[in-house]
Each structure stands twice: as structure tokens, then as C-alpha cells.
C-alpha positions as CSV (number, residue, x, y, z in Angstrom):
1,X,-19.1,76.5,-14.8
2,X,-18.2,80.4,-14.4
3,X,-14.7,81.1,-16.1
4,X,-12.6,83.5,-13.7
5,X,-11.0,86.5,-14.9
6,X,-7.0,87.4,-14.1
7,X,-8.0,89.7,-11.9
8,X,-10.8,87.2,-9.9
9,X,-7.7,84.8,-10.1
10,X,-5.5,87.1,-7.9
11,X,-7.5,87.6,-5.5
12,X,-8.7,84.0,-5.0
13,X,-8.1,82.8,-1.7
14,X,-6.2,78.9,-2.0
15,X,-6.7,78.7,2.0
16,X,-10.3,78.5,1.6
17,X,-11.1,76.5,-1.2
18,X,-12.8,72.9,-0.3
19,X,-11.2,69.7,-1.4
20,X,-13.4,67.9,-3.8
21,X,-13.2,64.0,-5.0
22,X,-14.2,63.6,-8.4
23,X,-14.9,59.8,-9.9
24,X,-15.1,58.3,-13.8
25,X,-17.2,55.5,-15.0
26,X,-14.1,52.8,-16.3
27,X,-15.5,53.9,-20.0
28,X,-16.2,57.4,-19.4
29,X,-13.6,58.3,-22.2
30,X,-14.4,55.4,-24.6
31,X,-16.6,58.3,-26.4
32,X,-19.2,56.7,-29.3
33,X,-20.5,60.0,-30.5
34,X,-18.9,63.1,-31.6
35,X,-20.4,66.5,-33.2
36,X,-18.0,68.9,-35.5
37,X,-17.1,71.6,-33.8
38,X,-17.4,73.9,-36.8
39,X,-20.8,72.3,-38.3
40,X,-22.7,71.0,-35.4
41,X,-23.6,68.0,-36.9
42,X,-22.7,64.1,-35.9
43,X,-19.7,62.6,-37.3
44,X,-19.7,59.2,-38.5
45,X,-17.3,56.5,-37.3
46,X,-14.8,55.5,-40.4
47,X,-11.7,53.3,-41.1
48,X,-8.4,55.2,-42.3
49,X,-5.0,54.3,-42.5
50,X,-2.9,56.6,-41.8
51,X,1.5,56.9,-42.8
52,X,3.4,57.8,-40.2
53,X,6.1,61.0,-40.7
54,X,9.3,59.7,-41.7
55,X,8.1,55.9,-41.3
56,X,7.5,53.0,-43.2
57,X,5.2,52.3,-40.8
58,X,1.7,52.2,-41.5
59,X,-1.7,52.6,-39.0
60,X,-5.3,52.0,-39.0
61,X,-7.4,54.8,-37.3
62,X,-10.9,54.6,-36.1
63,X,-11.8,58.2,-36.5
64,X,-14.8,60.1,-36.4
65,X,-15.6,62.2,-39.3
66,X,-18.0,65.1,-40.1
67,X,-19.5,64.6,-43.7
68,X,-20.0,68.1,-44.0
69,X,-16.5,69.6,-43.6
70,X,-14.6,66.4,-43.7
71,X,-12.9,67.1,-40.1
72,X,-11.6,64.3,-38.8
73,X,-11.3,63.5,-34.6
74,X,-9.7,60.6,-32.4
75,X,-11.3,59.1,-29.3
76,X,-9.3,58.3,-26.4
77,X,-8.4,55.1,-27.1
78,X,-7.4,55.9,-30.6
79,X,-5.2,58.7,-30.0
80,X,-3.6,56.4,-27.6
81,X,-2.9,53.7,-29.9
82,X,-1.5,56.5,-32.2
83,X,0.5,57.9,-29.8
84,X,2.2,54.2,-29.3
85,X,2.8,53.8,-32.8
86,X,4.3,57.4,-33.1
87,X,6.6,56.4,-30.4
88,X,7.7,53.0,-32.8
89,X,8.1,54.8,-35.7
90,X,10.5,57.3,-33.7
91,X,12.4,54.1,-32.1
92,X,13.1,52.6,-35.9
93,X,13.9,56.0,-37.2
94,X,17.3,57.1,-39.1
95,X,18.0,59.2,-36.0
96,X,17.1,56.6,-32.9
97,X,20.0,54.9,-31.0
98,X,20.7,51.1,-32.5
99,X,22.8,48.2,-32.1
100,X,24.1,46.3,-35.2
101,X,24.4,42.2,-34.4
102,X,25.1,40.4,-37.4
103,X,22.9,36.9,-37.8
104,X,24.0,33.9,-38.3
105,X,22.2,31.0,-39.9
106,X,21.8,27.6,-38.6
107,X,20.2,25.9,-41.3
108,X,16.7,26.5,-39.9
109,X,16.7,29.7,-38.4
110,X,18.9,33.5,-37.6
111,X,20.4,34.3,-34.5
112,X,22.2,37.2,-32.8
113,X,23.1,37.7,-29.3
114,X,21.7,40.4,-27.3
115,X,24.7,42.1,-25.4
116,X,24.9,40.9,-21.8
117,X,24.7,45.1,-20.4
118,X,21.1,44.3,-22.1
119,X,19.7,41.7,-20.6
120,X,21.7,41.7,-16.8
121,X,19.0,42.3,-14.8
122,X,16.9,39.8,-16.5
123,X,18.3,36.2,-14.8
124,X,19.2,33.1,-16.5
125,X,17.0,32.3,-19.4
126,X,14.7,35.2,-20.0
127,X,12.3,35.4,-22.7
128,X,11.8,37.4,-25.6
129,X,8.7,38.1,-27.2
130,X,9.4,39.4,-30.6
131,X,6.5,41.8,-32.5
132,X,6.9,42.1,-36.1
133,X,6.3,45.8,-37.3
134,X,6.7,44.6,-41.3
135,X,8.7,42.0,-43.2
136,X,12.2,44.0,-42.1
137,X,11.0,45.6,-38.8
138,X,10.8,44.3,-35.3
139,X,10.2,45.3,-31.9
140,X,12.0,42.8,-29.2
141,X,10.8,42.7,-25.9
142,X,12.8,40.9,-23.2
143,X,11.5,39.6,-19.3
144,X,12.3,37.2,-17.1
């Protein structure tokens, strides 16, 4: 594909370009091979786990690797996954908005109370699923 110069890009006519449809096979970006950009050579698939910036939270990576340089890449789906966890890590921070509930114990189990602003739109008896991040740390996650 030919790379336009600013000046080509000026003078590019927008009235008559075509329209063009483009389509992906559903794993077109699931990528199983990668070569090191700086080496040239194909980087092996390994396990990592990876701290998160101002976490506690830790992740396992499938990345690929070179062996040569040691340069290290994500596939889609991995950068994704990442991403998510990135997003956590930011929601359990120092700096994140919170609520503070007590808990109460009933002999068997804690409980707090969501605030009713919370949950309004949710109906009578919603569900929560609750997705443990460590021993302290939890994400809640409420629907109808």
C-alpha cells in the first residue's frame, strides 16, 4: 500500500473516493505467531505475572517473547484482559470514589446494605454476583 505525502493529502479529492466494505475472520486478531521487531526472529509464547502500578493486584500474561532481545508483546486478547484488570486496580485504588458500609455478623455470615440510590433501577430482589480480587478485595456486580 503506497503511503501519501502532505502534500498528495491536500490535494486528494474526498468526493471521488469509492466506498469499500472490508470483513475479519471472527479470530483474525487471536494472533499465534509473532516476530521481534528489532531481531526478526519468532518469539516464543511464555507465562508471566505481572504487578499492577499502585495495586495489590496481581496478573498472569500470556506474552510473546523474543529470546534474543528479551522483548516482550501482547496479543489482542491479552492486552484486553490487561486492560480490564488495569481498569480494577484503578477502581480499588487510594484515589477511586468508595462507600464505607460497616458489616454486621450474624453468626454465619457479614452483611451490609447497598444504599437504595444504588440499586433503584434494579427491582425487587436483584442479584449480586460477587468476584473476589484477593482475601480483602472484591468486585460486586448487581442485576435484576
Amino acid at each position: 500500500m503506497k503511503e501519501l505525502k502532505e502534500s498528495e493529502m491536500k490535494n486528494l479529492n474526498i468526493e471521488g473516493l469509492e466506498e469499500a466494505e472490508f470483513t475479519f475472520d471472527k479470530d483474525a486478531f487471536k494472533t499465534k505467531e509473532f516476530h521481534c521487531d528489532a531481531c526478526n526472529k519468532k518469539m516464543s509464547l511464555v507465562d508471566i505475572e505481572m504487578d499492577l502500578p499502585n495495586s495489590p493486584i496481581k496478573i498472569k500474561l500470556k506474552v510473546f517473547r523474543c529470546g534474543k532481545c528479551g522483548k516482550e508483546y501482547l496479543n489482542f486478547e491479552e492486552a484486553d484482559k490487561l486492560g480490564k484488570a488495569l481498569q480494577i486496580s484503578k477502581f480499588i485504588g487510594d484515589s477511586s470514589y468508595k462507600i464505607r458500609r460497616s458489616l454486621s455478623f450474624d453468626g454465619d455470615n457479614y452483611i451490609f446494605r447497598i444504599p437504595v440510590d444504588m440499586t433503584r433501577n434494579l427491582g425487587k430482589k436483584p442479584y449480586v454476583d460477587m468476584i473476589p480480587l484477593s482475601s480483602k478485595d472484591f468486585i460486586l456486580h448487581l442485576e435484576r
